[in-house]
N, C-alpha and C positions, 0 to 999 in steps of 0.2 A: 504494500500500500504506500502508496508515495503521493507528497503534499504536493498541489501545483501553487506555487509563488512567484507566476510570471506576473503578477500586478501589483509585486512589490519595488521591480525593478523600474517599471512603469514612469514615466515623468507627467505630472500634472499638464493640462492643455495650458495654464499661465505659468508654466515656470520658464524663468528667463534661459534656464540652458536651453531648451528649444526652439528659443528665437536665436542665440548664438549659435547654435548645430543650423539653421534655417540661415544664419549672415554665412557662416564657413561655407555653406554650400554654393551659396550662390555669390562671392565672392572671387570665385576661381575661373566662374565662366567667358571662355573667352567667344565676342559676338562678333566676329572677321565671319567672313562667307564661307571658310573650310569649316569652320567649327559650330556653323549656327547650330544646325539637329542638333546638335551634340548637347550644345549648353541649353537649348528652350525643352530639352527632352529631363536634364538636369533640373531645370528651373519649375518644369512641371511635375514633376519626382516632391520636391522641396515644399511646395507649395499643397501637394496633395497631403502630405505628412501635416502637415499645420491644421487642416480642414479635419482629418480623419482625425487630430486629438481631438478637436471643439466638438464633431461629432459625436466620440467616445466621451465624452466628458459632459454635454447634455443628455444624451443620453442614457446614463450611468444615473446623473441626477433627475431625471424625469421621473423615478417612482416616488422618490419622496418630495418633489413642489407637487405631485398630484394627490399626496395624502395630506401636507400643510391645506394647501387649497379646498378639499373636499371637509376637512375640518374648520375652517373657518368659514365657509358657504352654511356647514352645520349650524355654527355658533351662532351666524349673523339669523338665519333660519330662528333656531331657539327666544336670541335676545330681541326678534323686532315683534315673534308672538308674545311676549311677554311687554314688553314697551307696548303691545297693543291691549292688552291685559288689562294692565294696572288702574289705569283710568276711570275703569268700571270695576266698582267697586261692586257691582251687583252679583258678581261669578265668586267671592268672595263665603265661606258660608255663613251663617250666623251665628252668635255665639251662645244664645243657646241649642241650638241644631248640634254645635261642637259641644256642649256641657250633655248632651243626651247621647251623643252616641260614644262617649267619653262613659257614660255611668254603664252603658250595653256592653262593653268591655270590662271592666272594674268588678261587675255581679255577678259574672260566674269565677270569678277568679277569690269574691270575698266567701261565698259559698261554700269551696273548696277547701279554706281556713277554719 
């Protein structure tokens, strides 16, 4: 059984050595007319490496901005029923409505004693 730790070696999409690896590369191309393919095939090499991390790296985070987000779609859901709530104090129940079924509980329990 063997652990895979290839995404330990892995470089973040914003870390600066891969804009450095991204300048070394495309630093060396030379654009004379023998060398164009050469270097635009280079330069599109470089460029694709740059895209595939921000790819890799949105990606990778899209499960959790879509669990943030579904959680505070919830929250806003919850706190604008109750901001609608409050107001009306009619939904509210009465207190003696609460002192009666407050004693429906309490009388089998003092019974039992």
């Amino acid at each position: 059984m063997s652990i895979n730790l290839k995404w330990i070696n892995k470089l973040r999409s914003e870390d600066p050595r891969r804009i450095r690896q991204f300048k070394e590369d495309t630093c060396r191309l030379a654009w004379d007319d023998e060398h164009l393919a050469e270097s635009l095939s280079k330069l599109f090499q470089a460029v694709d490496n740059l895209a595939e991390a921000e790819v890799d790296y949105y990606y990778c985070r899209r499960g959790t901005r879509a669990w943030i987000s579904g959680l505070a779609r919830f929250g806003a859901w919850i706190f604008g029923s109750i901001g609608l709530l409050l107001p009306q104090k009619s939904f509210l129940p009465d207190k003696r409505f609460v002192k009666s079924v407050r004693s429906l509980y309490r009388a089998p329990i003092a019974e039992k004693e």
